[in-house]
matplotlib code that plots the C-alpha trace (Angstrom):
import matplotlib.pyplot as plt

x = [24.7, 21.3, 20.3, 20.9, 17.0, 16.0, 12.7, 9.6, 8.2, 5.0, 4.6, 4.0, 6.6, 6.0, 6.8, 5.1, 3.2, 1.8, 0.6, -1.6, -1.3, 1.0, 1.4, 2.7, 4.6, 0.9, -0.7, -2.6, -3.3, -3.2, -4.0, -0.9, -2.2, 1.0, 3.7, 6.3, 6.2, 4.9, 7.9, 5.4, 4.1, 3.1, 2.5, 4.3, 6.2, 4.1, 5.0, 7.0, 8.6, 10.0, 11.0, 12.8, 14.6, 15.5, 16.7, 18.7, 20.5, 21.1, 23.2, 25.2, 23.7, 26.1, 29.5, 31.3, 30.2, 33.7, 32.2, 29.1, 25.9, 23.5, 20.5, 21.1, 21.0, 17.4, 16.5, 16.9, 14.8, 11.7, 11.9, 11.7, 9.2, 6.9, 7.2, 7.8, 10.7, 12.9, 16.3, 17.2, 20.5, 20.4, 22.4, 21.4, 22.2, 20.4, 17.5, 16.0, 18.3, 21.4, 19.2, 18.4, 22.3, 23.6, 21.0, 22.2, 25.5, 25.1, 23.6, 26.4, 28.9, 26.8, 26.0, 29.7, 27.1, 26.2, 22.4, 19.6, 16.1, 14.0, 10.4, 8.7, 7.8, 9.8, 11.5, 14.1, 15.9, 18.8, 22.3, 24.0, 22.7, 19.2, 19.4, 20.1, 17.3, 14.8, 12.6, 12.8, 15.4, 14.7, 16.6, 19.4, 23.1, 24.9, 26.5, 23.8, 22.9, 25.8, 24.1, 23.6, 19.5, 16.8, 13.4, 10.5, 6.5, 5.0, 3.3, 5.5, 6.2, 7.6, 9.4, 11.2, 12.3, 13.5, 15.9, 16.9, 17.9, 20.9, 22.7, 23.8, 21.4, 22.6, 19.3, 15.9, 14.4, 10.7, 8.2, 5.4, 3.3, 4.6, 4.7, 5.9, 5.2, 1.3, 0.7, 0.7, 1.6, 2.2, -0.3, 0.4, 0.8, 3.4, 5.6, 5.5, 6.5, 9.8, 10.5, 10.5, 12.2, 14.9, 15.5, 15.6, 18.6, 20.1, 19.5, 18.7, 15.5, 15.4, 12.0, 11.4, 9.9, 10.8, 7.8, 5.6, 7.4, 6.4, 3.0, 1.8, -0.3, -1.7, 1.1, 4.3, 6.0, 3.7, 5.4, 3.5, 0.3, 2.2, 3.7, 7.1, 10.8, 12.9, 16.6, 16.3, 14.4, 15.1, 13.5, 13.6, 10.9, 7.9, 11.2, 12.4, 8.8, 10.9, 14.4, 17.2, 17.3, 17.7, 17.8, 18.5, 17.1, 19.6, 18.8, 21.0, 22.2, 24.0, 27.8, 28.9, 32.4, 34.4, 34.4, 31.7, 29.3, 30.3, 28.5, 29.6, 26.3, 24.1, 22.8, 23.8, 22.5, 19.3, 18.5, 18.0, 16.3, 13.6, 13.2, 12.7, 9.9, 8.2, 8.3, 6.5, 3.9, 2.8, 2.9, 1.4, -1.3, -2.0, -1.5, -1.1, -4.8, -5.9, -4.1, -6.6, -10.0, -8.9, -8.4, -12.1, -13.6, -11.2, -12.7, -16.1, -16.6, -14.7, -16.4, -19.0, -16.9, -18.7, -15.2, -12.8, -11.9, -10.1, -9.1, -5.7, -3.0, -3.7, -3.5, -3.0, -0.8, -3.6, -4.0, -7.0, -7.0, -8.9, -10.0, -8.2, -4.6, -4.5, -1.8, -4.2, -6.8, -3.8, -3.1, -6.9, -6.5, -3.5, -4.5, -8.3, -8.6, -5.7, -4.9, -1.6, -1.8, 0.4, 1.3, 3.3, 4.6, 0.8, -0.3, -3.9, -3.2, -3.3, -1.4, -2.7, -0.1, -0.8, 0.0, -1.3, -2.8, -5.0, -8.9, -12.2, -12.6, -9.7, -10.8, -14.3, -12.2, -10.4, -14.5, -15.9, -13.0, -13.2, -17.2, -16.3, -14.0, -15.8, -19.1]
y = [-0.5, -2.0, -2.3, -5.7, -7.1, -8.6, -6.5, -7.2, -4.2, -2.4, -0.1, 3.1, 5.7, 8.2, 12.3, 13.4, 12.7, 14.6, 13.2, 10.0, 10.1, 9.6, 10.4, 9.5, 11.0, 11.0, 13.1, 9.9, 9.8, 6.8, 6.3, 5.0, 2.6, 0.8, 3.7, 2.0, -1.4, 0.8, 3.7, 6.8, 7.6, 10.8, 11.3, 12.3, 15.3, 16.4, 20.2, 19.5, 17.4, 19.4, 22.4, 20.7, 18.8, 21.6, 23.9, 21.1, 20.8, 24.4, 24.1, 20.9, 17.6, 14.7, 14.4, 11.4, 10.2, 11.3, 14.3, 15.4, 15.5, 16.8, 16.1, 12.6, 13.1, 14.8, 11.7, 9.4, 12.4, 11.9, 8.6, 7.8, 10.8, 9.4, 6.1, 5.5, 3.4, 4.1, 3.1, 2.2, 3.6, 4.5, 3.6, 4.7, 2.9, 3.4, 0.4, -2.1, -5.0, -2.8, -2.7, -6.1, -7.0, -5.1, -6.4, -9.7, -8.3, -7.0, -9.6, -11.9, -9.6, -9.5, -13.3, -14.6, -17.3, -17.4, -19.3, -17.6, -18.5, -17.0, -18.0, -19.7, -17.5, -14.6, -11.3, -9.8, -8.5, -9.1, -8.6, -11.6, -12.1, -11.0, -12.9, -16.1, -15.7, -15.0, -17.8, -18.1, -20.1, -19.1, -15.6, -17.4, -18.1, -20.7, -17.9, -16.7, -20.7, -20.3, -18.5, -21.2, -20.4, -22.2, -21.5, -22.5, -22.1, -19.1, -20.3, -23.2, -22.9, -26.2, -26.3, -22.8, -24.0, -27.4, -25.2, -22.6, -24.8, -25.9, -23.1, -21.7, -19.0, -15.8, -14.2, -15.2, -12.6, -11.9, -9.5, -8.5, -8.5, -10.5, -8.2, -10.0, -13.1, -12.4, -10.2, -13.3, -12.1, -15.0, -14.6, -12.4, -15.3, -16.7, -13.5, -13.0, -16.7, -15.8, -12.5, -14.3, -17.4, -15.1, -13.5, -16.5, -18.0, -14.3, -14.0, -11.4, -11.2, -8.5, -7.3, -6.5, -3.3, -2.3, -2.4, -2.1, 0.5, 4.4, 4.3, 2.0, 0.1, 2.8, 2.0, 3.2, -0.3, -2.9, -5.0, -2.8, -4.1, -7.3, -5.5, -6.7, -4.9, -6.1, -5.9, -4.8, -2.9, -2.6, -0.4, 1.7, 2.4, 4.8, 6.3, 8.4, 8.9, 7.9, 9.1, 6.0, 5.4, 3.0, 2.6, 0.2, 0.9, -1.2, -1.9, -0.3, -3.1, -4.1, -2.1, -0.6, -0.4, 1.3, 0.1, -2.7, -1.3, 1.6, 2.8, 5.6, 7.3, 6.1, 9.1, 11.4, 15.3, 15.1, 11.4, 12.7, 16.1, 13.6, 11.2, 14.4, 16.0, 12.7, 12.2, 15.9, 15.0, 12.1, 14.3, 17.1, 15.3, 12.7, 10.1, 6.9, 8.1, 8.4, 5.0, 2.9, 5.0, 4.5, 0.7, 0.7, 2.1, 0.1, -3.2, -1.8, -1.2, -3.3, -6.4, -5.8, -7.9, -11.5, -13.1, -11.2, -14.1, -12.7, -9.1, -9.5, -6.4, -4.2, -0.1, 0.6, -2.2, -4.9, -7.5, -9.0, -12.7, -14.1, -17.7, -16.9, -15.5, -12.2, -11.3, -10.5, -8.5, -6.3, -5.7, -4.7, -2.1, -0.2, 0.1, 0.0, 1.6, 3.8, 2.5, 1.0, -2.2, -4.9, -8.5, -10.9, -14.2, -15.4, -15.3, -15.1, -11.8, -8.3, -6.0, -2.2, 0.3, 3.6, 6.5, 7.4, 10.3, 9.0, 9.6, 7.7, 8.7, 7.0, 3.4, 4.0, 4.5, 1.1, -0.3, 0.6, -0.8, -3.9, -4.5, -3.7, -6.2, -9.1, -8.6]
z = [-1.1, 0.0, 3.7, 5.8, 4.9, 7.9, 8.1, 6.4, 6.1, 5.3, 2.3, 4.5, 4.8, 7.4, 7.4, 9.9, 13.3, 15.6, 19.2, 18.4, 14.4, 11.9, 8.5, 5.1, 2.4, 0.7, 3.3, 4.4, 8.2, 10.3, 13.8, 16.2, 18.8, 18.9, 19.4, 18.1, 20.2, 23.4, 23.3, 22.5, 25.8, 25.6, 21.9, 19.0, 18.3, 22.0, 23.0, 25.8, 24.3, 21.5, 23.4, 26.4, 23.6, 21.1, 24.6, 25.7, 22.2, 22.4, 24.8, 25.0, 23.7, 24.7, 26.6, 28.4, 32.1, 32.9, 33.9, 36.2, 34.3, 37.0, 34.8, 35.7, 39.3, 38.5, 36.1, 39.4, 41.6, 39.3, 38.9, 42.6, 43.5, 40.6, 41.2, 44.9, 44.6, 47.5, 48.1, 44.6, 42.7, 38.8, 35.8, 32.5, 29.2, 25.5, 25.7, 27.0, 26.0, 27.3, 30.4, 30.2, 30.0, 32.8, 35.1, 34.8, 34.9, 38.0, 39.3, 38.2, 40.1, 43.4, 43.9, 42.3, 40.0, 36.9, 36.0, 35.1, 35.7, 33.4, 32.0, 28.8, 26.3, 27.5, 25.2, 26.9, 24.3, 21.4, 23.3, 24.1, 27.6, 26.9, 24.3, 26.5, 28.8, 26.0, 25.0, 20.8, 19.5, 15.9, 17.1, 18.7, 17.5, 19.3, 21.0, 23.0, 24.1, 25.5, 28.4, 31.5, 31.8, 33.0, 31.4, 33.9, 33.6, 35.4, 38.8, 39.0, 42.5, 43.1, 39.6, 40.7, 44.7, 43.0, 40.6, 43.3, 46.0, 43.8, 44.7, 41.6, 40.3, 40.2, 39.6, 38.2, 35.2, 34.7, 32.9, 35.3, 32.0, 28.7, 25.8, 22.6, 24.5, 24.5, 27.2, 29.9, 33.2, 36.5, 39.3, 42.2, 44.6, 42.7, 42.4, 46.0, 46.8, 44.1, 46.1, 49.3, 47.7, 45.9, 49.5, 51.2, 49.0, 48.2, 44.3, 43.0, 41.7, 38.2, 37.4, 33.1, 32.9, 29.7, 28.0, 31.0, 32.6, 32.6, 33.7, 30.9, 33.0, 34.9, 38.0, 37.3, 37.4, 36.7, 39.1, 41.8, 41.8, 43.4, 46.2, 45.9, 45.6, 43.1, 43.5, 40.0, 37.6, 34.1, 31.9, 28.3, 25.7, 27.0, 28.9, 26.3, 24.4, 21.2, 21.9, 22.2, 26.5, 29.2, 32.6, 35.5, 39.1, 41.8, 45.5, 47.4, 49.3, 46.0, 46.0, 42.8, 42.1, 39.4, 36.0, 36.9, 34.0, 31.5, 28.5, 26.2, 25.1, 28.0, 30.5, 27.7, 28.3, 25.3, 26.7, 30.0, 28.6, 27.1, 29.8, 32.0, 29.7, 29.3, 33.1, 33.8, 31.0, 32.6, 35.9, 34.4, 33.0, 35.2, 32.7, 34.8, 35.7, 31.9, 31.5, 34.1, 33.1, 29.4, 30.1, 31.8, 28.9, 25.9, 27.7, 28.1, 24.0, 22.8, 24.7, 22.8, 19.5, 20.4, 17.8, 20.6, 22.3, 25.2, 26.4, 28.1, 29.2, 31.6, 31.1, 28.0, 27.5, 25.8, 24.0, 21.9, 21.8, 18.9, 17.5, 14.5, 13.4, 12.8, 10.8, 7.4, 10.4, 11.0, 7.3, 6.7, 10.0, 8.6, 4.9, 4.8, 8.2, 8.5, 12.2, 13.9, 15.6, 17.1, 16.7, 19.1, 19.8, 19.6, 16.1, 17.6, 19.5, 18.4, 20.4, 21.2, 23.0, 22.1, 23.7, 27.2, 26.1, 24.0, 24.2, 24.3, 20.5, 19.4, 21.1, 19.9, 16.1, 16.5, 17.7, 14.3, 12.1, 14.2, 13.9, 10.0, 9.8, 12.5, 10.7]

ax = plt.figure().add_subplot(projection="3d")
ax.plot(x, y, z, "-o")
ax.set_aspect("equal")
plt.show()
């Protein structure tokens, strides 16, 4: 039996890593600044990490949400003491597409209407729904187009009242920072005019964290910097620092009832463990902090590049934006320079989301391979 090739894949095999490396079965050592399309937060195979995991499996490692699982209860403590987010109600799932899903889900139940607005160039995921209100029809079937969405321009204002004031959204979708789109993100003016809007008409309005989520951008929620609140939040990768988790913050002025949304492994005991330790590390060592001053300095050197186009991200969720695509620029960084790197829906980007933990010496690493390469 072969597996279902719809990878292309790299000839690397990993065995090993250890906090911002990773290495292969030939002992060779590469340098992760992509963590797995953002989900290492805190570093591979990190300290905490293994021993809140390996107690936790000790002692009981998954059961139904038929029963209590207080370490739930604390996952939705932290989350709201570390990121400020009052009044909000948690449900956990296993990613962000599952997250993605029972937003709309929910939002679908709370309004009694079905259409989406959601915006060009947008990933929200491979479910059905997410699916829908994701912007690539190459990844479509005809059974996700069968989603009623509307996909809009960020900052179109008038383009966005025009749609709304037909009375039939159910909620509009957004990522406060694009990440396989290209790391585009709308303007805070218009994100506060689609709060207000989204009040004004009662939709609920579902904020994409997923990829931006977790202190990645050096807020906890990207979304913050806009100073809105979401009737929504969805969110997954850097949340479980590699272990398979989701979650969905609520408003509370949205009623659950029973049976509304179910999942069988979602909220399980270890996914909680390791959303837990990933949540003290970033306490423990200040890493929303590291993830600004790290920005400061990754922008500082790597300016310097007179071919980079365009820096774009913010945290340590960033883009470079060249002239050129850099698919073959990628290739040269993994094999000649033994460093991880991103792509995205712009061929011209590469895409750097490494851990937050990582140091000034592991920017100033990706510098020297790029000034190789640029020369």
């Amino acid at each position: 039996m072969n597996l279902f090739n719809v990878y292309p894949l790299y000839e690397m095999t990993p065995s090993y890593a250890k906090m911002c490396y990773v290495y292969d079965k030939n002992g060779n050592k590469y340098l992760d600044l992509y963590g797995g399309h953002a989900v290492i937060s805190i570093g591979h195979s990190h300290p905490t990490y293994v021993k809140e995991l390996s107690n936790q499996l000790s002692k009981i490692g998954y059961y139904s949400n038929y029963i209590i699982n207080d370490l739930q209860a604390e996952v939705a403590e932290q989350i709201i003491n570390q990121s400020k987010c009052e009044n909000y109600n948690l449900f956990m799932c296993n990613s962000g597409a599952e997250a993605n899903e029972n937003a709309l889900q929910i939002a679908s139940f709370h309004t009694n209407k079905s259409r989406v607005i959601a915006f060009k160039n947008s990933f929200h995921g491979r479910s059905n729904a997410a699916l829908g209100v994701t912007d690539n029809l190459k990844i479509k079937s005809k059974l996700n187009k069968l989603i009623d969405v509307t996909f809009l321009d960020f900052n179109d204002k008038q383009g966005l009242l025009n749609e709304i004031s037909k009375n039939d959204v159910s909620a509009v979708i957004f990522e406060s920072i694009q990440g396989v789109g290209g790391l585009d993100e709308p303007e805070t003016e218009f994100i506060k005019f689609m709060s207000e809007v989204c009040k004004n008409y009662k939709i609920c309005l579902i904020v994409d964290e997923v990829q931006s989520g977790f202190g990645r951008t050096g807020d906890f929620f990207a979304y913050q910097k806009h100073d809105i609140k979401p009737d929504i939040i969805c969110m997954a990768k850097g949340m479980g620092n590699g272990f398979p988790v989701g979650g969905v913050l609520i408003k509370n002025h949205i009623k659950s009832e029973f049976g509304m949304l179910g999942t069988t492994f979602g909220g399980n005991h270890l996914a909680c463990t390791a959303v837990l330790a990933v949540l003290k590390t970033i306490k423990d060592e200040d890493l929303l902090k590291n993830s600004k001053e790290l920005e400061n300095y990754f922008r500082e050197k790597i300016s310097k590049i007179d071919s980079i186009k365009k820096i774009k991200g913010r945290g340590l969720m960033l883009g470079l934006e060249f002239e050129f695509k850099v698919a073959k620029l990628r290739k040269k960084l993994i094999f000649k320079h033994k460093i991880f790197t991103g792509g995205s829906a712009n061929k011209n980007l590469l895409r750097i989301l490494p851990p937050l933990n990582i140091k000034k010496k592991h920017i100033d690493m990706l510098y020297n391979a790029l000034k190789i390469e640029l020369s």
